[in-house]
N, CA and C of each residue as an Amber inpcrd file, in Angstrom:
protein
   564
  13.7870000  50.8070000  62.1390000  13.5070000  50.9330000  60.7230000
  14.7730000  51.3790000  60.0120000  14.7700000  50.4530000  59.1710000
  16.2820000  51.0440000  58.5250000  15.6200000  51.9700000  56.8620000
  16.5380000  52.8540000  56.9230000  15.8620000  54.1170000  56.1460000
  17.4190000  54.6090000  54.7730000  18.2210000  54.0770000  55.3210000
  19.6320000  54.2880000  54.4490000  20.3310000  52.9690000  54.7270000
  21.5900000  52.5450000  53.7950000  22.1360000  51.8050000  53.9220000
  23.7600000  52.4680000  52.6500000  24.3720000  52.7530000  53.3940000
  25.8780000  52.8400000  52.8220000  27.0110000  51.6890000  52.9530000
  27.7330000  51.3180000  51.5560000  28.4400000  50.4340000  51.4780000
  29.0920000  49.8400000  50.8810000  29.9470000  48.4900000  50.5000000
  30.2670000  48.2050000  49.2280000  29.3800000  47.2580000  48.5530000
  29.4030000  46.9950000  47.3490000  28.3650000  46.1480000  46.8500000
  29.5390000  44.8640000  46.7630000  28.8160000  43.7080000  47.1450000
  29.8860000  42.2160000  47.4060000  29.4390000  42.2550000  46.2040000
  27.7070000  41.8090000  45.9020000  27.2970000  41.0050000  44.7950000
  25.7420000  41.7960000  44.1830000  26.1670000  41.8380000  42.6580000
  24.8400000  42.5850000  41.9390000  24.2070000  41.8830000  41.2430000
  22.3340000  41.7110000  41.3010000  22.2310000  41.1630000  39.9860000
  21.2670000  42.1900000  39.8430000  20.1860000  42.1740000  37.9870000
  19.0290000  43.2610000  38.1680000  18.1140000  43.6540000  38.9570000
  17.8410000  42.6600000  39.9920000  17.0200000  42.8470000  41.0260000
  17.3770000  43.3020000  42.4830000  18.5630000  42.8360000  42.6460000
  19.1060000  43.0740000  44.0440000  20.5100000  43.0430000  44.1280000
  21.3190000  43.5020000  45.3530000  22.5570000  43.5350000  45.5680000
  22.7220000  43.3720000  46.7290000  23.7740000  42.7620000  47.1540000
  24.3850000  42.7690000  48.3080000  25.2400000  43.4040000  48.7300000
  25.4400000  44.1530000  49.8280000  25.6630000  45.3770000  50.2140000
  26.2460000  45.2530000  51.9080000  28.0160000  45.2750000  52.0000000
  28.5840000  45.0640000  52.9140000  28.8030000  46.6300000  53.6100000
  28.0150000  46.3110000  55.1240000  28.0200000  47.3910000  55.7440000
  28.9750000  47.1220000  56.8720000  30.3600000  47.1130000  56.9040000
  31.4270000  47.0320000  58.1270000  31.0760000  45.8920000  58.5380000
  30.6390000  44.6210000  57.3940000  30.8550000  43.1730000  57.7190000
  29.4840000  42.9220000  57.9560000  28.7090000  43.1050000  58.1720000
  27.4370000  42.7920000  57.7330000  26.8440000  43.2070000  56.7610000
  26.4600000  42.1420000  55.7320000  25.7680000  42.0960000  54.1630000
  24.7390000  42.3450000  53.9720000  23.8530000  42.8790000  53.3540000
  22.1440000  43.2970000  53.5260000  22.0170000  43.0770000  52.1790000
  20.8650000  41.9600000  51.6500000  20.2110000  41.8290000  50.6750000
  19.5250000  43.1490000  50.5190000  19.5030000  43.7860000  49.6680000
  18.3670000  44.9310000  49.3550000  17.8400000  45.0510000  47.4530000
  16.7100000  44.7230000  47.4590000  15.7390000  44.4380000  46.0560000
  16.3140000  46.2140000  45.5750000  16.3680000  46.1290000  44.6000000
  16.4200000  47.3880000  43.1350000  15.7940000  47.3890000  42.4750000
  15.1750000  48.6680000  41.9540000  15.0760000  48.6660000  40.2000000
  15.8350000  48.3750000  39.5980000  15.2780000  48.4890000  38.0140000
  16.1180000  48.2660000  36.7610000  16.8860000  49.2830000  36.8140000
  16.5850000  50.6080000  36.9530000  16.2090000  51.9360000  36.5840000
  18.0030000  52.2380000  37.6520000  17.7110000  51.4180000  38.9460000
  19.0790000  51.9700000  39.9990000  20.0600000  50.6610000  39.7060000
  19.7500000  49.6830000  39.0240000  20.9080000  48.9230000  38.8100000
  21.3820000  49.1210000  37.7540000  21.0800000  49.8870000  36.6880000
  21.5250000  50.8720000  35.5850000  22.4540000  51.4380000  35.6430000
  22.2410000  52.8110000  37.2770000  22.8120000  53.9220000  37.9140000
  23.8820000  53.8210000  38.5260000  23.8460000  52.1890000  38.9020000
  25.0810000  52.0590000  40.0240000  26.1500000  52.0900000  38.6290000
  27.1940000  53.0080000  39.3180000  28.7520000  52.4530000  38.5810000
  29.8160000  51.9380000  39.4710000  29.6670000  52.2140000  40.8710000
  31.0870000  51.9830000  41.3550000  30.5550000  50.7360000  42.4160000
  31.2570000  50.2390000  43.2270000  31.3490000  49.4910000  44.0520000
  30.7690000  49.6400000  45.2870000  30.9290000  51.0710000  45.5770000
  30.4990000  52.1210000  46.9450000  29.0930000  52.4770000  46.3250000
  28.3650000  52.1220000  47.2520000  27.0510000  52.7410000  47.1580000
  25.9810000  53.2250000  48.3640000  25.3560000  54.0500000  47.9650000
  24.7140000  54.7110000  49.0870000  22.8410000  54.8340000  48.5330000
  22.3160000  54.1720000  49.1460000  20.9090000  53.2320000  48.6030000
  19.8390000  54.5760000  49.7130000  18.9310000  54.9870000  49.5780000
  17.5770000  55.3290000  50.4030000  16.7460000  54.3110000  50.2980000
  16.1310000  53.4200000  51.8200000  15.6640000  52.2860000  51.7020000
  14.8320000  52.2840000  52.6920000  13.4470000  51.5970000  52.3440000
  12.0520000  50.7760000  52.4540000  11.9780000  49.5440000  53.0350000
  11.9480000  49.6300000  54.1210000  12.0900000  48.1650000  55.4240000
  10.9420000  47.7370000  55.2440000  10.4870000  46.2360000  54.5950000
   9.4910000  45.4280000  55.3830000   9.2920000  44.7910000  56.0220000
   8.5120000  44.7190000  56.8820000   8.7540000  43.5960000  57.7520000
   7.2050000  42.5900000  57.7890000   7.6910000  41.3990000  57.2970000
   6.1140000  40.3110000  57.2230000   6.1160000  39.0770000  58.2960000
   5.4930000  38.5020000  58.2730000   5.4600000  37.4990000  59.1040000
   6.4460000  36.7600000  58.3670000   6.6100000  36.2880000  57.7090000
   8.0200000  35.4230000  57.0320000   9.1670000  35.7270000  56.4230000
   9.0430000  37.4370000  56.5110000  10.3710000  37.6900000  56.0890000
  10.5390000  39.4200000  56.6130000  11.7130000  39.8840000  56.1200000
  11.9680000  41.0070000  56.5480000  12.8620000  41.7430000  54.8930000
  12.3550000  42.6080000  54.4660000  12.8810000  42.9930000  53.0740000
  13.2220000  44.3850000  53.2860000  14.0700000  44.7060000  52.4550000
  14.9670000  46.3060000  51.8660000  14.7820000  46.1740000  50.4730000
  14.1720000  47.4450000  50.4020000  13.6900000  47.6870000  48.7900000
  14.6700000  49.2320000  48.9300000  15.9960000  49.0750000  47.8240000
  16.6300000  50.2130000  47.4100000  16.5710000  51.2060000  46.7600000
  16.8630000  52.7990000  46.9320000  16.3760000  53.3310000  45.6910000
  17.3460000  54.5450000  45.5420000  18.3840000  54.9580000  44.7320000
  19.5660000  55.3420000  44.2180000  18.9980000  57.1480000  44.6780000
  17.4060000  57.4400000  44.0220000  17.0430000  58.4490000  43.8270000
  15.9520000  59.0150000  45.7500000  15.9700000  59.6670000  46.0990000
  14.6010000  59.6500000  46.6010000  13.1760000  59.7750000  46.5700000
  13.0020000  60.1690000  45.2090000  12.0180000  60.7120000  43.9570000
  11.0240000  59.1460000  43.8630000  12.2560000  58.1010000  43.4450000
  12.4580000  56.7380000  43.6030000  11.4010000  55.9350000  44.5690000
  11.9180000  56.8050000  45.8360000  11.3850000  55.8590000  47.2340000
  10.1810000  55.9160000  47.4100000  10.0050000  57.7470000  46.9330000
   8.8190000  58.3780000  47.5320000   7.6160000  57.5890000  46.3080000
   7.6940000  57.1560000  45.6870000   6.7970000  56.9440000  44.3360000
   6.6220000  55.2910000  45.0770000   8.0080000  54.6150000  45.3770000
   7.6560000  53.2620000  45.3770000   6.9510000  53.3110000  47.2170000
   6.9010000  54.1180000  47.9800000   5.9190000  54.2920000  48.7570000
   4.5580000  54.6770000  48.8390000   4.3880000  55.5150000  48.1690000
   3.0170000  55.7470000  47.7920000   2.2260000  54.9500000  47.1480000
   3.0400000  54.0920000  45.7780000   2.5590000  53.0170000  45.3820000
   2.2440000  51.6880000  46.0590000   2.7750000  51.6020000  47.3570000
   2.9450000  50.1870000  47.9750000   1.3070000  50.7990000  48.6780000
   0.8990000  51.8550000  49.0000000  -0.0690000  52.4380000  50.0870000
  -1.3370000  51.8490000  49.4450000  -1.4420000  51.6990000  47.8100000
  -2.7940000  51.4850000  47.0820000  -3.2370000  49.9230000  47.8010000
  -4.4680000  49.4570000  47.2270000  -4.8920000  48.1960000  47.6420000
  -4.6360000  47.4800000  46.3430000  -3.8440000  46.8030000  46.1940000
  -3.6750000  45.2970000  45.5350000  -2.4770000  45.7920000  44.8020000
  -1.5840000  46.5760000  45.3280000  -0.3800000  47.1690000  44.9500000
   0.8360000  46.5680000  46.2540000   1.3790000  45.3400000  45.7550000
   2.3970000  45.1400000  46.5440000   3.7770000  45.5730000  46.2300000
   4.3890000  44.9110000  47.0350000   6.1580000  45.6960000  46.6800000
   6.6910000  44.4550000  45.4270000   6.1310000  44.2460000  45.1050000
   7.0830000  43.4380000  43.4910000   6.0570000  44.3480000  42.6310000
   4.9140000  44.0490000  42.7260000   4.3860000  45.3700000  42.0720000
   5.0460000  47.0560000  41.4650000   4.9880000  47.5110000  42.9740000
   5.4610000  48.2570000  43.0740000   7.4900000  48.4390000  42.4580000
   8.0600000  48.0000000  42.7830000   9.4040000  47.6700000  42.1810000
   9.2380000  47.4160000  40.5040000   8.0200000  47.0360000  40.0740000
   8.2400000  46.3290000  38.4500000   7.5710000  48.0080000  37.8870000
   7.2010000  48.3060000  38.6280000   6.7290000  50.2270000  38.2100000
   8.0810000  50.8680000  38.5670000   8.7870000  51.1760000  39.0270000
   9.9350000  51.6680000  39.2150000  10.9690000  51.1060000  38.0400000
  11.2250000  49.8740000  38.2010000  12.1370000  49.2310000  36.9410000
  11.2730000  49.6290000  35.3270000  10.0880000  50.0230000  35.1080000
   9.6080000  49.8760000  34.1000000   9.4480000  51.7310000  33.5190000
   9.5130000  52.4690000  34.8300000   9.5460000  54.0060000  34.5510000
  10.2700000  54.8420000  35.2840000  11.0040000  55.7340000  35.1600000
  11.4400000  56.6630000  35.9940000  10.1640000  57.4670000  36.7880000
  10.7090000  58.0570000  38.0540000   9.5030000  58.7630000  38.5820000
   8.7420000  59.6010000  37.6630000  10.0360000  60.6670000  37.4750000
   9.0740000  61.5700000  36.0160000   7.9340000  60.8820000  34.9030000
   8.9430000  60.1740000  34.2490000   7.8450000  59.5520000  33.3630000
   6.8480000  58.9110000  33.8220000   6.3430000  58.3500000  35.3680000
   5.3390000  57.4990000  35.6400000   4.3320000  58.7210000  35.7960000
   5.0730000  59.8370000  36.2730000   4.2200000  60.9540000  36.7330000
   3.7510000  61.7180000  35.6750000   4.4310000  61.2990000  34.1020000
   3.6000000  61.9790000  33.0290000   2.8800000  61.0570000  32.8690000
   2.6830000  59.6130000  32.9710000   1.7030000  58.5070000  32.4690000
   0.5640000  58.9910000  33.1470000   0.8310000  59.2000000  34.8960000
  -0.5380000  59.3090000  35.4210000  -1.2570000  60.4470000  34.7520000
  -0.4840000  61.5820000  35.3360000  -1.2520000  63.0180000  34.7740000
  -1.6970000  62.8260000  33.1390000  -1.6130000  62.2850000  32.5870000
  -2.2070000  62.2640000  31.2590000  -2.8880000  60.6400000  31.1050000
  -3.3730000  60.4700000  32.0460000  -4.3990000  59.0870000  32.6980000
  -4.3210000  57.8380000  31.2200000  -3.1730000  58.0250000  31.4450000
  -3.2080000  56.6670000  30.1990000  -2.9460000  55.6400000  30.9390000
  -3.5990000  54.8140000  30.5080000  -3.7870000  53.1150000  30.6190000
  -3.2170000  52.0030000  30.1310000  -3.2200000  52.3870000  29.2740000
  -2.3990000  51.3340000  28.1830000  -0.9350000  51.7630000  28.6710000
  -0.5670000  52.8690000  29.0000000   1.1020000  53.2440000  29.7960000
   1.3630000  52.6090000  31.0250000   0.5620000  52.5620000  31.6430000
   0.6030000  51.8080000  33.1930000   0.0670000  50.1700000  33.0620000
  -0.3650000  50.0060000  32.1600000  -0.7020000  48.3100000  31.8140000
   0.7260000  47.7310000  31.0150000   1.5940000  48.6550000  30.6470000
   3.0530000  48.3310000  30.2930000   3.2620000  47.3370000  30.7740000
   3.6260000  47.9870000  32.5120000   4.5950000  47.0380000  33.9650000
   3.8020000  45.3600000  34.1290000   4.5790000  44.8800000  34.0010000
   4.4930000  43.3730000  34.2590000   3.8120000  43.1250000  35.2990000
   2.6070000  42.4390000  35.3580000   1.7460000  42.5040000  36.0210000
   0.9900000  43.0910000  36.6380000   0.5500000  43.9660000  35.9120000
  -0.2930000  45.0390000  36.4630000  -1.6770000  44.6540000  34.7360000
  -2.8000000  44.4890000  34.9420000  -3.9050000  44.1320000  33.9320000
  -5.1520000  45.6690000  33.7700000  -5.6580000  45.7780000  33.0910000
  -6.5850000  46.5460000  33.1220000  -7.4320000  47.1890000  34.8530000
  -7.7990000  46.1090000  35.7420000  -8.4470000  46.2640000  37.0120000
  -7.3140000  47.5450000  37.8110000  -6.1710000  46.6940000  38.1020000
  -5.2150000  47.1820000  38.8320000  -4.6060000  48.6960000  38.2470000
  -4.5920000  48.6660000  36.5740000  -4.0590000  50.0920000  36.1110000
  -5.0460000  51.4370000  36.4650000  -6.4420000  50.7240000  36.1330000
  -7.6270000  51.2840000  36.5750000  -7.6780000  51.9950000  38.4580000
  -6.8840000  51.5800000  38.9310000  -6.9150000  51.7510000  40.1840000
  -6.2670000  52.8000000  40.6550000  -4.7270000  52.2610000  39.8940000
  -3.5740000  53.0410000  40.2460000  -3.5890000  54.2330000  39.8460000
  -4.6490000  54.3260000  38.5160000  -5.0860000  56.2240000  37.6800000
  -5.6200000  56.1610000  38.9100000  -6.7030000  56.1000000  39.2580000
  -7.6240000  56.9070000  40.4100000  -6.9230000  57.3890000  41.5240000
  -6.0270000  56.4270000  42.3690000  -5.7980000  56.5250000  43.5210000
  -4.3610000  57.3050000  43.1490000  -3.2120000  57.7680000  42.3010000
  -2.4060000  59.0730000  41.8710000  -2.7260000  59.7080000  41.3290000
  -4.0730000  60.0440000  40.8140000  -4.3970000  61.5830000  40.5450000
  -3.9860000  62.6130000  41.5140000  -3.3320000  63.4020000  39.9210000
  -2.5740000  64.3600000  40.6210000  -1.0440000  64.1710000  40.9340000
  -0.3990000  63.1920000  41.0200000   0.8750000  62.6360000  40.7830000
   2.0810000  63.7960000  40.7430000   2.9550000  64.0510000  41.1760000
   3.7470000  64.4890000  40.4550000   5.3800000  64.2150000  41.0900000
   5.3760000  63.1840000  42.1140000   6.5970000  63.4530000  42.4280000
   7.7200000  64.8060000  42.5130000   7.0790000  66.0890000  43.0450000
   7.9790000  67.1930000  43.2660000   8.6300000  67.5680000  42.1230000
   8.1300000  67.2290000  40.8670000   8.7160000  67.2180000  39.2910000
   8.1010000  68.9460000  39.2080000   8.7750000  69.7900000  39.6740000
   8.0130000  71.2500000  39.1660000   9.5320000  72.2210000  39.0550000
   8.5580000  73.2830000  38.0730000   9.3790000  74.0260000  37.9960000
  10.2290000  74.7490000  38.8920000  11.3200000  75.5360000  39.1140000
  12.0080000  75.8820000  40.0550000  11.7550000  76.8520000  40.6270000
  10.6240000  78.1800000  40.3610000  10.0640000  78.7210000  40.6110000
   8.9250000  78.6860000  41.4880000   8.1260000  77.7520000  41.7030000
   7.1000000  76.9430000  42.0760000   7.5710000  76.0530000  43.0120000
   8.2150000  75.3190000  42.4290000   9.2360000  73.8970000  43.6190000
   9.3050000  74.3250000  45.4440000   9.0100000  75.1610000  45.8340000
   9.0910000  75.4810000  47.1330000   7.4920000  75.3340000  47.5240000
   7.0760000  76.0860000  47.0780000   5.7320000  75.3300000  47.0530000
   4.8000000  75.2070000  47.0800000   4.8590000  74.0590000  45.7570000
   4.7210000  72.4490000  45.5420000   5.1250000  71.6400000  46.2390000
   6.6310000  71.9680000  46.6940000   6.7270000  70.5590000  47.8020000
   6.4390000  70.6230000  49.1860000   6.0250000  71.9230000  49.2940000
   5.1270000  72.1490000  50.6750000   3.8700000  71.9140000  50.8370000
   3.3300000  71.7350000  50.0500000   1.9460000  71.3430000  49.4310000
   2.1230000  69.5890000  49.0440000   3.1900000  69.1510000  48.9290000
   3.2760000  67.8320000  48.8320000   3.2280000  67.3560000  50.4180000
   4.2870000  67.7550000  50.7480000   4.0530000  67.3220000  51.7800000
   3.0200000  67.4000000  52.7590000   2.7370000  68.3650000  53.3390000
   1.6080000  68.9750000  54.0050000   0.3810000  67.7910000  53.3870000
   0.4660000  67.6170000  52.0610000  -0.4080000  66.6500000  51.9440000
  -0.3720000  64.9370000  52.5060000   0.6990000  64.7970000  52.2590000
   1.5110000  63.4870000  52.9230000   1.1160000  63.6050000  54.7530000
   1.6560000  64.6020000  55.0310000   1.4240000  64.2840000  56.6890000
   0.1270000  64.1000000  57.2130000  -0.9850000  65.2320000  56.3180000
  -2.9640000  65.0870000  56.5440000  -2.9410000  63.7080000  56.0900000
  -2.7250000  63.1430000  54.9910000  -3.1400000  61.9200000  54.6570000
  -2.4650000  60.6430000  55.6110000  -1.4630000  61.4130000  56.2980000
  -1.0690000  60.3600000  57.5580000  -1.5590000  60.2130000  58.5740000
  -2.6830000  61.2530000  59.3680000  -3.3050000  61.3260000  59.7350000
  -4.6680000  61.4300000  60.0180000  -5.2460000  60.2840000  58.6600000
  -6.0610000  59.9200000  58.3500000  -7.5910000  60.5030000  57.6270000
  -7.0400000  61.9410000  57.4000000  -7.8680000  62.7830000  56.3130000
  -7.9450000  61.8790000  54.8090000  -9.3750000  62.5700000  54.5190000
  -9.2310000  61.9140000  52.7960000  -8.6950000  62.9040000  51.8020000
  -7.9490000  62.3420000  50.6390000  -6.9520000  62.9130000  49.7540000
  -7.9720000  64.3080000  49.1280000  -9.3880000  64.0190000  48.8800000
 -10.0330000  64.9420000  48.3080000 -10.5990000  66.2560000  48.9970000
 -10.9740000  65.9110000  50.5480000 -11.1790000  66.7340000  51.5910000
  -9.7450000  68.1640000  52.1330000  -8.8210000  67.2000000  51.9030000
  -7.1910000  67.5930000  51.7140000  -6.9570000  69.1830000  50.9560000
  -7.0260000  67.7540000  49.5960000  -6.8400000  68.9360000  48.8730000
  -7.3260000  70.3920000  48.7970000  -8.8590000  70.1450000  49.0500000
  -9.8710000  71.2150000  49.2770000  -9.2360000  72.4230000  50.0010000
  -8.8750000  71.8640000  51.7880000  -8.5340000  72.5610000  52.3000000
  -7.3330000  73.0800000  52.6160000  -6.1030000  72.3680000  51.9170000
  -5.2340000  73.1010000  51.2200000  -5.3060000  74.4080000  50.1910000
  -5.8750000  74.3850000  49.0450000  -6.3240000  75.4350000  48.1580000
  -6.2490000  76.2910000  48.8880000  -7.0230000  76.4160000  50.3910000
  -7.7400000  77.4540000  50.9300000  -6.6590000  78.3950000  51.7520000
  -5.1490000  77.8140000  51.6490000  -4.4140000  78.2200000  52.6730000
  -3.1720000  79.3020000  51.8060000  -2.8820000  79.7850000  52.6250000
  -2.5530000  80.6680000  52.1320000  -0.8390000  80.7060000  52.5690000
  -0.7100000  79.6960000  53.3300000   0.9660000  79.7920000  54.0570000
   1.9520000  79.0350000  52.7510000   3.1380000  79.0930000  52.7780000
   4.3100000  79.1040000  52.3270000   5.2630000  77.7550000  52.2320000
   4.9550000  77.3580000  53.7730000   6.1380000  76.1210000  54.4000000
   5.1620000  74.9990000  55.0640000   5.8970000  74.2800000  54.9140000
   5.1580000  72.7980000  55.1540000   4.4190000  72.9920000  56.9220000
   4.5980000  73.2260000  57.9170000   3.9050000  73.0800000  58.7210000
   2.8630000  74.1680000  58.9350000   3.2030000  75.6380000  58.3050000
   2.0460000  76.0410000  58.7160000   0.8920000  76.0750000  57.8830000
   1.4560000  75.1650000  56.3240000  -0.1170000  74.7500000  55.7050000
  -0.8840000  73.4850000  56.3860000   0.4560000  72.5030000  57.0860000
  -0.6300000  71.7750000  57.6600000  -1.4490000  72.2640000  59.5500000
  -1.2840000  73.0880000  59.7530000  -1.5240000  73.9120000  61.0840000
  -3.0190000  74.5770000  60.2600000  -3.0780000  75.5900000  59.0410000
  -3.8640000  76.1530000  58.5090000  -4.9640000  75.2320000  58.1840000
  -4.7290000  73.5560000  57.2920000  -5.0940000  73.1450000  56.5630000
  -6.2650000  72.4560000  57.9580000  -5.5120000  72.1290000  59.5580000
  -6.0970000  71.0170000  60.0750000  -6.9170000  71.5300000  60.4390000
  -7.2730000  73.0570000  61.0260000  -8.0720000  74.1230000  61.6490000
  -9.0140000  73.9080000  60.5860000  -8.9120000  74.0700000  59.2230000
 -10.2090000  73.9890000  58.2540000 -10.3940000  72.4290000  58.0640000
  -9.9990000  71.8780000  58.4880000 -10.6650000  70.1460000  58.6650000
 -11.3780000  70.0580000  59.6820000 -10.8140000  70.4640000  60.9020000
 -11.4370000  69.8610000  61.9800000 -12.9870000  70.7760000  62.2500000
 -13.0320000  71.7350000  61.1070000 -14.0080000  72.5300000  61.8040000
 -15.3560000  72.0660000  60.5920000 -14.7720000  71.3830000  59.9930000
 -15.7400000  70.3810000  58.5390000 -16.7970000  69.7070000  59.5090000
């Protein structure tokens, strides 16, 4: 799984660049938002491997804020990665994460191809949103609590059961809320 890619850029357009890594070139898809960002030639991308039966894709992302949003978004049902990429080119993480938390519709029916059904979806399934966007006080955690949520939901807990038993914990750092959190799951 390729997860970074450092290099020079041969060739840019708004969607993608090509990206010479010690002589081998890697197509990798962008936002609007990181083909904006790029200024120099040298670039250093955090990147989203797919792999399909007919192809194999790198989706780039300047930020990691970036990745983590256009991952979570790819996770929904009828949310693919052009999807997903036309939400990234169409908002910064922050701002997608004020659209959700303030469940507007008509904000997320913006992105090019996304209709009423699908915006409808994407409120439900990021409630609660925030991309690690917190104050600096808090920011430790919140993103222990992000995560911790990320790893239960990787292991096949539901987001609402989660949350629950998160609330209930009382630890600090990412593993021992999910150590705290799984003891009050498994005993559900």
């Amino acid at each position: 799984m390729i997860v970074g890619i450092k290099g020079h850029i041969v060739y840019k357009e708004p969607s993608f660049v090509h990206v010479d890594v010690q002589g081998i070139v890697y197509e990798v898809f962008i936002s609007l938002q990181s083909f904006a960002s790029i200024g120099s030639d040298e670039v250093k991308l955090f990147t989203t491997q797919i792999i399909r039966e007919d192809a194999q894709l790198l989706f780039g992302f300047l930020e990691m804020s970036e990745k983590k949003m256009f991952a979570r978004l790819i996770k929904i049902n009828g949310v693919g990665p052009k999807v997903a990429m036309a939400i990234c080119s169409t908002y910064t993480p922050s701002q997608f994460a004020t659209v959700i938390n303030n469940k507007d519709m008509n904000g997320v029916k913006k992105v090019p191809g996304i209709g009423p059904k699908s915006a409808g979806r994407i409120l439900v399934e990021l409630n609660g949103f925030d991309v690690e966007l917190v104050s600096s006080t808090d920011a430790p955690k919140s993103i222990a609590f992000s995560q911790a949520t990320e790893a239960l939901e990787s292991l096949g807990f539901k987001k609402d059961k989660i949350t629950k038993a998160l609330s209930s914990c009382n630890s600090d750092d990412t593993a021992s809320l999910v150590k705290e959190a799984l003891k009050l799951l498994q005993s559900v």
